[in-house]
C-alpha positions in Angstrom: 117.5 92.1 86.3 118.5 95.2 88.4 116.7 95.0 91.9 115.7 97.7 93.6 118.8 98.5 96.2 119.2 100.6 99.4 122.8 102.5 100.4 123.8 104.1 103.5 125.4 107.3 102.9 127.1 108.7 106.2 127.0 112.6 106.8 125.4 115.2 107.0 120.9 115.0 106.5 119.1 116.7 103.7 118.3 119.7 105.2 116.6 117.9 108.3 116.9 119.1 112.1 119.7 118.9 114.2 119.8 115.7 116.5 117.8 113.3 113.9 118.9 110.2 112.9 118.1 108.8 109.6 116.8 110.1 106.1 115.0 107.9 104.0 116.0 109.3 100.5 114.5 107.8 97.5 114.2 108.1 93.8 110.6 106.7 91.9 110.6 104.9 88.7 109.2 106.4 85.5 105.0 106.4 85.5 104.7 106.8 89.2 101.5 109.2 89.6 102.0 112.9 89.9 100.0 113.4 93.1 101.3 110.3 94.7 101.4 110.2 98.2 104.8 107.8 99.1 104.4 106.2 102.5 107.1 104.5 104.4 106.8 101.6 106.5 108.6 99.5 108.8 110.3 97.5 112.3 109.6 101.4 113.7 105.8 102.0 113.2 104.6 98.6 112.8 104.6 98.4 109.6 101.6 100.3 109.2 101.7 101.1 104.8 99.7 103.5 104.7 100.3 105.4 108.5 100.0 109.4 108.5 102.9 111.3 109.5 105.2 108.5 107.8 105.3 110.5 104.2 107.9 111.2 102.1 108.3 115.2 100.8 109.0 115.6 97.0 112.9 117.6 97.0 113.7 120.1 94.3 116.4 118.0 93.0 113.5 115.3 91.9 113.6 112.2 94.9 111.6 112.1 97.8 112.8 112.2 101.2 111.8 111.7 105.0 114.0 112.0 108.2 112.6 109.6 110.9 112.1 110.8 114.9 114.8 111.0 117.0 113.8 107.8 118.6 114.2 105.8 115.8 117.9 103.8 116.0 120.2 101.0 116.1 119.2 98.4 113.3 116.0 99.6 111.1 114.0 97.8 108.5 111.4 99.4 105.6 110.0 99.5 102.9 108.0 101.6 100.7 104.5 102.1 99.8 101.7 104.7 98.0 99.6 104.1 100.6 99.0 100.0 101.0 100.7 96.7 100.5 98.4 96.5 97.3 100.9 99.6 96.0 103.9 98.4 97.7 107.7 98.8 95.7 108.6 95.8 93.4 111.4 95.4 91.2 111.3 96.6 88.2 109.9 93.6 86.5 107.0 93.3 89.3 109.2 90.9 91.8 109.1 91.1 95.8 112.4 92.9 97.1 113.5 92.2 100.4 113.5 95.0 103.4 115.4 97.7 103.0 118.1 97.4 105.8 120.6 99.6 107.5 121.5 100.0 111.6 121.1 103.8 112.8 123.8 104.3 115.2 124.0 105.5 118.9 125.3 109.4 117.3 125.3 111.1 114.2 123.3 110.8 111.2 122.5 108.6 107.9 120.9 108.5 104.6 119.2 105.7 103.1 119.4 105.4 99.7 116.0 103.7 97.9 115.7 103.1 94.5 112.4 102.0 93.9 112.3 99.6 91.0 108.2 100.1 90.5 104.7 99.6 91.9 103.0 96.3 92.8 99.9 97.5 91.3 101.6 98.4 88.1 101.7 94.7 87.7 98.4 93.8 88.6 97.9 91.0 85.3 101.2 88.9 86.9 100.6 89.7 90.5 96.7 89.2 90.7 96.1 85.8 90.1 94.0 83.9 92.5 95.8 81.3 94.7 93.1 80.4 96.9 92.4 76.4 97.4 88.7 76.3 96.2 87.6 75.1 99.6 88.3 79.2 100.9 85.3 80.9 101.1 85.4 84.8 101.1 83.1 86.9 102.9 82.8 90.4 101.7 82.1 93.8 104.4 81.6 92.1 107.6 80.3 94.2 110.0 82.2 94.9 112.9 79.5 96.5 115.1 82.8 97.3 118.4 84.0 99.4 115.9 81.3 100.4 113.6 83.0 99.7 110.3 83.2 96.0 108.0 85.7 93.9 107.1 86.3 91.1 104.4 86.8 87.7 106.6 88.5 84.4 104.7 87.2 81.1 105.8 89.3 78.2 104.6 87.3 74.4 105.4 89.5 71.0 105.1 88.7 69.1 102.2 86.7 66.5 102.5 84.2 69.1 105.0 80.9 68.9 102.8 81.1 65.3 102.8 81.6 64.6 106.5 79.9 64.7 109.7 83.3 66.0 111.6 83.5 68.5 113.8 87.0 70.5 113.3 89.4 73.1 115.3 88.6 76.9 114.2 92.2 78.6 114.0 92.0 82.5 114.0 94.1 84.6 111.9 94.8 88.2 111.4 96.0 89.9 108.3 93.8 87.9 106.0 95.4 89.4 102.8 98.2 87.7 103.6 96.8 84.1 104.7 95.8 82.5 101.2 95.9 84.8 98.1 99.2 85.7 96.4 96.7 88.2 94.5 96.1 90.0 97.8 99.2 89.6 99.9 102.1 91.8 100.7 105.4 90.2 99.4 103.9 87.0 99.4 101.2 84.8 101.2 101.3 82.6 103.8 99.9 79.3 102.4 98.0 78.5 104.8 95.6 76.3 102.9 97.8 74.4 100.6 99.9 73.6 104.4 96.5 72.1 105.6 95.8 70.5 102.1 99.2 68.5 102.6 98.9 67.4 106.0 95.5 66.5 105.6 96.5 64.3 102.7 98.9 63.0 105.4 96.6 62.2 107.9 96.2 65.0 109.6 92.3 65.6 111.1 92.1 69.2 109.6 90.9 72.5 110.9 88.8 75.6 109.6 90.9 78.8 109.7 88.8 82.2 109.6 91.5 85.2 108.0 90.6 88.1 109.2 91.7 91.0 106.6 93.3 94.0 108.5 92.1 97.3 108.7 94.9 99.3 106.3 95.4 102.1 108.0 93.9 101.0 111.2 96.0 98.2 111.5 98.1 99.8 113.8 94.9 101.0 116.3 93.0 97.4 116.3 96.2 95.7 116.8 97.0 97.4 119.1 95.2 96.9 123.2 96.9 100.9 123.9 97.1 104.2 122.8 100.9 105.2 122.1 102.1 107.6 123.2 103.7 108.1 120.0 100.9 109.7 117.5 102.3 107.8 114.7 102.0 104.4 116.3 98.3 104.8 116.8 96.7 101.9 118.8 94.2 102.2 121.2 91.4 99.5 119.2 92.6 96.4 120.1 90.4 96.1 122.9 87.4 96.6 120.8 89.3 94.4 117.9 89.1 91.6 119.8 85.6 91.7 121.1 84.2 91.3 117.7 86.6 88.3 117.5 85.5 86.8 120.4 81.8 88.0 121.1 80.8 88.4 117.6 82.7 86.7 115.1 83.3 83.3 116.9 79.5 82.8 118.0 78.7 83.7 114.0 81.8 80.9 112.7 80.1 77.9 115.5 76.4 78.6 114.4 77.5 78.0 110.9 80.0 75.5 110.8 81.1 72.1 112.3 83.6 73.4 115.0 84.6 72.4 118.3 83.6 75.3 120.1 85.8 75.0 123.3 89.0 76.7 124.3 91.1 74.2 123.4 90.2 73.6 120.0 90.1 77.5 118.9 93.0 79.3 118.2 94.2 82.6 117.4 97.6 83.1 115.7 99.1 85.9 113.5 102.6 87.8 112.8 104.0 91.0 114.4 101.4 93.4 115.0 99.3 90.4 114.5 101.4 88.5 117.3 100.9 91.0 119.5 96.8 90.8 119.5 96.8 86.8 119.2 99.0 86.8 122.7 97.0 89.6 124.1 93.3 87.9 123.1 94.7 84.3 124.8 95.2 86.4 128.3 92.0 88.5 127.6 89.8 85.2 126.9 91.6 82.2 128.0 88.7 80.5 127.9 87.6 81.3 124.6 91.3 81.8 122.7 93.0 78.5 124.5 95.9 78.7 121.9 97.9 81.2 120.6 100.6 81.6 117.9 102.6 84.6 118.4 105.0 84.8 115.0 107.5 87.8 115.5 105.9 89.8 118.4 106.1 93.7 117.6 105.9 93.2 121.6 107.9 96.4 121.7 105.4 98.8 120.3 103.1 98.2 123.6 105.8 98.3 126.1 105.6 98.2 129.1 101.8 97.6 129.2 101.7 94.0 127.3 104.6 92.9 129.6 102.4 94.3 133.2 99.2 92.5 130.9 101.0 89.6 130.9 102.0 89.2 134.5 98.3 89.9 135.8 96.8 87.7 133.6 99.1 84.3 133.3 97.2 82.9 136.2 93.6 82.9 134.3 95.4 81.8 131.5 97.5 78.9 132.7 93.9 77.7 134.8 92.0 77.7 131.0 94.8 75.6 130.0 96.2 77.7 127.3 99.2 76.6 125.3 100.8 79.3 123.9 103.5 78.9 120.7 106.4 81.5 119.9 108.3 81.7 116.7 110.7 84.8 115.7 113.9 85.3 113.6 117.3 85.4 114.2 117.7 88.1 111.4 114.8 90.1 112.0 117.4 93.0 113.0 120.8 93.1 113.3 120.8 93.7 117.0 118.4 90.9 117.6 116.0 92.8 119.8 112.9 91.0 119.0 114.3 87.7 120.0 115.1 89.7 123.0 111.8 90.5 123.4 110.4 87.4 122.7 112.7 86.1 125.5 111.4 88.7 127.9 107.5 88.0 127.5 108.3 84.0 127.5 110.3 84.4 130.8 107.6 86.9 132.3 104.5 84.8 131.8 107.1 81.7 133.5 107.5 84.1 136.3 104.0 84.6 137.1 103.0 80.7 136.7 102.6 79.9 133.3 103.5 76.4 133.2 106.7 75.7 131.2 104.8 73.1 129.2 102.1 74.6 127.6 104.8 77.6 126.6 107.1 76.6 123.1 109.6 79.5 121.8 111.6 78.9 118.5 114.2 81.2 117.6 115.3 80.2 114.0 118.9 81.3 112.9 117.7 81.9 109.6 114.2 84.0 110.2 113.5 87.2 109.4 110.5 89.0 109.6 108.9 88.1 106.4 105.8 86.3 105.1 108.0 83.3 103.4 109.4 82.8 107.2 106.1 82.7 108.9 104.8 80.6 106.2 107.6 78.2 106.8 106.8 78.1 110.7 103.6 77.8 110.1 102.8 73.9 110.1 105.0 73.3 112.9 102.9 76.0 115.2 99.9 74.3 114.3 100.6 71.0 115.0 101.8 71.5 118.6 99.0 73.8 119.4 96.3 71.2 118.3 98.5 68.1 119.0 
């Protein structure tokens, strides 16, 4: 089997603008639609699948090309899409493929070579198969009345709920197509319910986690506290985002199920993007969020305004008692910024008062920012924050 492959070519861009940086250059496999609209998507626009601006333009010569901003160097990871993860590239028997990968450097220009093996909704018989537990209940079109539009929510109960009279931990988590369902995830799902499944069988007292599906092409606004500055990084509906969590959502989840409503037995925990909201709803409602698993920060994308966040509200934070849990890669890029980052936010929120205790930060030699590593991280995250 032939995976799909990238290549750096050095020289001169396609035709692009003096000064830019890197040219995504790629070539579609056979049965791709004519009026397809090819998306790319990566560590420099949070990963957004389906983001405007972030198109590729059909060449003469047959393969479709973008040059990135200026802005965009050192080491770079993407891949691409027609729009979502649901019609994200495969290999050419249906497979995940790893990130594209090269490092942009400090002058001059490069091309990245894509060769798209096919489509993950080409594949729809192998890849759509439910693997839900049967104790994961779906909830379709939500409303979301901050932001006036729905959204389908997951909710995931321990086994053994129906037949108890136990009162359980409610763990928050963002990107719900990711969180249970191979059928609906991007390059894999997270497990979350067969990791609770096995450490209930082991003793553990179970939780109920409510997935919250993102937005698509909002993902990038409503995870997101801050406008950009950059148009193609959106943002700017996190605020609102995490409202409905807190003043909407939550109050519907404790009405209806057997939780334990207080700070610290509700959580809030997601990857990149998804990091970024889960630490910034633990400082914006410490006393409702008093734990927080922040998997591969994209801390980066609301600099310096998460950092100045942070320091302002550490104190209301550490007086909730929240306990806060960091996890990122080692690999995530080649220059290791998001470790960096990850180092940065840890050490500012210990600078403004944040007890060391209730703060854990893994850096794992082996991550990378991918679902299989944050579903690997995730029992150990859960555990210490409801040990």
């Amino acid at each position: 089997m032939r995976l799909a492959r990238s290549v750096v070519v050095c020289g001169a861009l396609l035709g692009s603008r003096a000064g830019a940086q890197l040219t995504v250059r790629a070539t579609l496999p056979p049965g791709t639609p004519a009026d397809a609209a090819v998306h790319v998507a990566g560590s420099f626009n949070g990963w957004n699948p389906g983001a405007v601006g972030w198109t590729l333009a059909r060449r003469p010569d047959g393969t479709w090309a973008i040059t990135l901003p200026d802005s965009v160097r050192g080491a770079v990871e993407l891949k691409l899409t027609r729009g979502s993860w649901a019609t994200v590239e495969t290999a050419p028997d249906g497979a995940d493929v790893p990130n594209h990968t090269t490092v942009v450097p400090p002058t001059g220009a490069v091309t990245l070579d894509v060769a798209v093996g096919g489509w993950k909704d080409r594949f729809a018989a192998a890849v759509r198969r439910s693997t839900a537990s049967p104790n994961v209940r779906v909830l379709d079109s939500v409303r979301i009345p901050q932001l006036g539009r729905t959204r389908r929510v997951w909710i995931y109960v321990p086994p053994g709920y129906a037949a108890s009279r136990r009162r359980y931990p409610v763990l928050y988590v963002h990107d719900g197509q990711n969180v249970f369902d191979a059928a609906t995830s991007f390059a894999g799902e997270w497990g979350v319910d067969e990791s609770l499944d096995s450490l209930t069988a082991l003793g553990d007292p179970g939780a109920v986690v409510v997935a919250v599906d993102n937005g698509g092409g909002r993902r990038l606004d409503e995870y997101d506290p801050w406008r950009s500055a950059d148009p193609k990084l959106g943002g700017g509906e996190g605020d609102a985002y995490v409202d409905f969590l807190a003043r909407t959502l939550k109050p519907w989840v404790d009405a209806h199920y057997r939780t334990l409503p207080d700070a610290a037995h509700t959580g809030i925990l997601g990857s990149s993007m998804g990091g970024l909201i889960s630490l910034y709803a633990a400082l914006k409602y410490p006393r409702v969020f008093g734990r927080a698993g922040v998997f591969s920060c994209a801390c980066w994308v609301a600099d310096p305004r998460l950092y100045a966040y942070a320091r302002t509200h550490a104190g209301a934070a550490r007086a909730a008692g929240a306990r806060l849990y960091f996890v990122v890669g080692a690999l995530e890029t080649a220059t290791g910024g998001p470790a960096r980052d990850q180092t940065r936010m840890v050490d500012t929120l210990l600078a403004a008062g944040f007890p060391a205790r209730d703060v854990r930060a893994e850096v794992s030699a082996d991550g990378r920012h991918a679902e299989w590593f944050w579903r690997r991280e995730f029992p150990a995250a859960y555990r210490w924050l409801f040990r």
